[in-house]
N, C-alpha and C positions, 0 to 999 in steps of 0.2 A: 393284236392277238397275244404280243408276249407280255405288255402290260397288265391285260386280264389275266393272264393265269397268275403272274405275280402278286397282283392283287387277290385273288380267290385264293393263293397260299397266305400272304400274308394275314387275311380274312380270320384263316383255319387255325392259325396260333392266336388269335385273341379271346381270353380267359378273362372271366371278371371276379377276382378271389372275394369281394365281398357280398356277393347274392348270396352266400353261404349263410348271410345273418338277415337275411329279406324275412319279413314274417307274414306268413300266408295262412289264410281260414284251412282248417283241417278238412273240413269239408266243402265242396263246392271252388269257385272260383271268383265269389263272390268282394266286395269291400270288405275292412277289417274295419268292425265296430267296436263299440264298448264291451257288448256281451257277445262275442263273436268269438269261437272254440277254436283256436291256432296252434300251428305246432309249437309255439313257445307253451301254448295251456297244456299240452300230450306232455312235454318232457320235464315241464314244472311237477306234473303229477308222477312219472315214473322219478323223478329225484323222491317224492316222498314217498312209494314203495319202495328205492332201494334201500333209505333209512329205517325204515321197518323190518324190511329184508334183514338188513345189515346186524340193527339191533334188537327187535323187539323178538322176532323168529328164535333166534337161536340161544337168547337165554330165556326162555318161556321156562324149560324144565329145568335150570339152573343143576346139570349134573354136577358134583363132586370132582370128577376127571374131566375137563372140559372140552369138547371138540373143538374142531378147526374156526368154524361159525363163535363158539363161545368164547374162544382165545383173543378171537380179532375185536371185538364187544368189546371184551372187557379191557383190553390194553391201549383202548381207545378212552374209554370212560377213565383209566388210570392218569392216562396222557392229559386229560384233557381240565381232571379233577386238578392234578396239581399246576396246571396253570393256572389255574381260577384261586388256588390258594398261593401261591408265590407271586402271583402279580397284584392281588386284590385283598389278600390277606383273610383269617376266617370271617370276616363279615362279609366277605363276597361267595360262601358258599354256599347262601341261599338261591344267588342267580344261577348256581350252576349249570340247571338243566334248560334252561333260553340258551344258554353259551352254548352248550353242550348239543344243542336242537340246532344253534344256527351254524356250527361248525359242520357237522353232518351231512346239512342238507347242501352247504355251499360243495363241502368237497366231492358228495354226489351227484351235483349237477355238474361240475367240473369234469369229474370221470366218464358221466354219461357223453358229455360232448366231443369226448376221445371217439368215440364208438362211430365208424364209418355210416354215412347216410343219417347222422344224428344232428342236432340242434343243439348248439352251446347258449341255455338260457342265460349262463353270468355272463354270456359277453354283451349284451345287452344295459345299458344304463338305465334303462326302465328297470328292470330288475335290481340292479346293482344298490338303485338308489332308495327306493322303496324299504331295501334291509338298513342301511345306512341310515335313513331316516328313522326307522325303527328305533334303532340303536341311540341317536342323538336326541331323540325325544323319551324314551327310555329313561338315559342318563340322567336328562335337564328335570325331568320331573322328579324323579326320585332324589334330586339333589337338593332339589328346594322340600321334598316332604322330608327328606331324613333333616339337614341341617337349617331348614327358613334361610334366612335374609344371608345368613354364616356361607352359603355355598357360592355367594359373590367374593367370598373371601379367595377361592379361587383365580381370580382377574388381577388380586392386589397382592404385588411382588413384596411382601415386608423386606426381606432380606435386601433388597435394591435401594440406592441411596433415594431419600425422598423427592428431591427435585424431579427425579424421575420416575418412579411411582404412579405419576398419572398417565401418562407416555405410553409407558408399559401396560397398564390397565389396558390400555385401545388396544394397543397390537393383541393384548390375550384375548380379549373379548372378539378383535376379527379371525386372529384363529381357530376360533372357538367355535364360530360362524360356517368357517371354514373344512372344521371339519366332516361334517355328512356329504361335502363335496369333492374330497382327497379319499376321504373313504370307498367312496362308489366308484370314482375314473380310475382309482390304483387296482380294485378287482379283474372291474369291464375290460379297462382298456390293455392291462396284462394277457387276458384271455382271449380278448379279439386279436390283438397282432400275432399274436404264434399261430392262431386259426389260420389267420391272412396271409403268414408265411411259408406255411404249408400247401397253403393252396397255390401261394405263386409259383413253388418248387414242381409240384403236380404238373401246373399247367406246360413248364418244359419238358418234363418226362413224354409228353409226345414230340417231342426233334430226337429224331435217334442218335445224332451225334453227341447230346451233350447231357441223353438218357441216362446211363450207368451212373454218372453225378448228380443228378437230378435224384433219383431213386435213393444215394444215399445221404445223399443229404435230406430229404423226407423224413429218413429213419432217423437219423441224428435230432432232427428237429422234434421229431414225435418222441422219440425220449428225453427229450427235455421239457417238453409239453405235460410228460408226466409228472416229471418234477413240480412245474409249474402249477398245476394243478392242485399237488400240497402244500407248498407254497404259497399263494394265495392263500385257501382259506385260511389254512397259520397264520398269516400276517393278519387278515378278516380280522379274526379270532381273536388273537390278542392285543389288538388296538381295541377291540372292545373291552377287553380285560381293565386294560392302563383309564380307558374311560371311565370307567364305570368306579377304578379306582378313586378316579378325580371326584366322584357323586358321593364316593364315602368319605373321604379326607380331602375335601376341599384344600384346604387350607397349603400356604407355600411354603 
C-alpha cells in the first residue's frame, strides 16, 4: 500500500518540458499532413500581424510629432538601416527591406512565444531552416549574378601562403556549406532550451518546499528569455548582413 502511494506521488511530479514544442492540427485531433492548419500555421500568421501591427499601422499617417506606435517603427527601421549599411556597405541598401522583414518577423515570433499558452514557432528547425535556407540561397545566387565566376574568389585565400591555398579553399567551401546549418540550430536551438528551462523550473513549482525558488527562478529565466529573444534575431540578422556582404565583395 505504501509503495503505491509512493508511486502515484512520484507519478504526480513527472512533467514533460518538451510537448511544449509537439505540433498539433488546429483543428480536430486528427494526423498532421502537408496541408494540415497547425498551431505552428495560427502563430506563424499572428507573427505577421504583429509586424504589421508593429510597423505598417502606426506609420500609415506619418504625423510630424510621432506617437508611441510611430517612435518604436521608426527606431527600429533606424537601427536596422544602419546595420545594413555598416556591415554591407551602400551597395547592401537595396536589400534592406528582406533584412529588415526578416528581422521583424523573427523577433515577433520570438516575443509571441513569451506570451503564456503560446507556440514558439523559432524553436522549431523546420522553421529556423526554411529562413536560413532563404538567406544561403539568396546570397549564392546573387553572388554568381553580381560577380560570375569572380564570387568563387570568395573560397581562395590570396593573402595565404600558396602551398596552402588549396587546403583553405576546401575548408571555405565546407563552411560555406555549413552555414544555412549553424545558422538555423544557433536560432531554434537558443529558443527551445530557455523554453525547456522554464518549463522544467515550472514543473517544481508544484513541491511546496522548493516552490518560492522554483517561482523565482522562472522569473529570472523569463527575463532572460526576453533578452534572448532580441538577441537571437540580432545575431539572425546580422549574419545575414556579413553574408550578403560576402555576395557583394567576394573577394579575400
Amino acid at each position: 500500500m505504501a509503495s503505491d502511494t509512493t508511486a502515484a506521488e512520484g507519478s504526480s511530479l513527472v512533467f514533460h518540458p518538451m510537448d511544449q514544442f509537439i505540433v498539433k492540427p488546429l483543428f480536430g485531433d486528427g494526423a498532421v499532413g502537408m496541408f494540415t492548419i497547425t498551431n505552428v500555421t495560427l502563430w506563424l500568421a499572428l507573427a505577421i500581424v504583429a509586424v504589421i501591427a508593429l510597423l505598417v499601422l502606426p506609420t500609415s499617417k506619418r504625423a510630424i510629432v510621432p506617437g508611441r506606435g510611430q517612435s518604436i517603427a521608426e527606431l527600429t527601421y533606424g537601427f536596422i538601416y544602419k546595420m545594413v549599411e555598416d556591415v554591407c556597405g551602400k551597395d547592401g541598401i537595396k536589400f534592406f527591406p528582406y533584412i529588415m522583414t526578416l528581422f521583424m518577423f523573427i523577433v515577433s515570433a520570438n516575443f509571441l512565444g513569451l506570451l503564456p499558452m503560446s507556440f514558439t514557432t523559432t524553436s522549431h528547425f523546420a522553421v529556423t531552416a526554411v529562413l536560413a535556407l532563404a538567406v544561403f540561397l539568396t546570397v549564392t545566387i546573387l553572388g554568381f549574378v553580381i560577380n560570375g565566376a569572380g564570387f568563387l574568389g570568395l573560397f581562395w585565400v590570396s593573402s595565404a601562403p600558396l602551398a596552402l591555398r588549396p587546403i583553405l579553399a576546401v575548408i571555405e567551401l565546407i563552411s560555406y556549406f555549413v552555414r544555412p546549418v549553424s545558422h538555423s540550430i544557433r536560432l531554434a536551438g537558443n529558443v527551445m532550451a530557455g523554453h525547456a528551462v522554464i518549463k522544467v523550473f515550472a514543473g517544481f513549482a508544484a513541491i511546496t518546499v522548493i516552490s518560492p525558488v522554483s517561482v523565482l527562478a522562472i522569473t529570472a529565466m523569463y527575463g532572460l528569455e526576453i533578452l534572448v529573444a532580441f538577441i537571437q534575431a540580432y545575431v539572425f540578422t546580422i549574419l545575414t548582413c556579413v553574408y550578403l556582404k560576402d555576395a557583394l565583395h567576394p573577394s579575400h
